[in-house]
Steps between C-alpha positions, in 0.01 A plus 500: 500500500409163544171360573286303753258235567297525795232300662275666714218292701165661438269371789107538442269625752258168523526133368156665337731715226435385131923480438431471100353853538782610731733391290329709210566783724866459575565470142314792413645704816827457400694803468693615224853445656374098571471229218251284623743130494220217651286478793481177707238339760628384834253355758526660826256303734123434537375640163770799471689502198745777475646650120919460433529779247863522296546827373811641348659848547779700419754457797524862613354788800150403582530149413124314548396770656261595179352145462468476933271802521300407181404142637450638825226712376316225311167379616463162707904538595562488878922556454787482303815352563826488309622144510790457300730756283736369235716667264476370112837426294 
């Protein structure tokens, strides 16, 4: 099996969020069928900063299911959203 890079929008629930601390959290909520690639900052509008985290997985059943769930359930997140799925060579 090959494997994928995926970028999934992590949204926080206030413009208030400390995103260095979030992104502690992502990194440590990563599960073990993830490896934790980079996380970017995007500005959103007034104040709202949402997280670009690249993850990459194995390319099989489930998929980013795993990692989805995990972020989902982290503090100061208001959703998840895969952006982008791309398979590695």
């Amino acid at each position: 099996m090959s494997d994928v890079v995926a970028t999934m929008k992590i949204m926080p629930e206030s413009p208030d969020v400390d995103l260095e601390a979030l992104k502690a959290d992502i990194q440590a909520a990563m599960p073990d069928d993830a490896e934790f690639h980079k996380i970017d900052e995007e500005p959103i509008a007034f104040g709202l900063t949402a997280l670009n985290l690249m993850f990459i997985i194995e390319d099989g059943e489930g998929g980013t299911e795993s990692t989805e769930e995990a972020m989902a359930k982290l503090n100061d997140v208001a959703s998840v959203e895969i952006t982008d799925t791309r398979r590695l060579m």
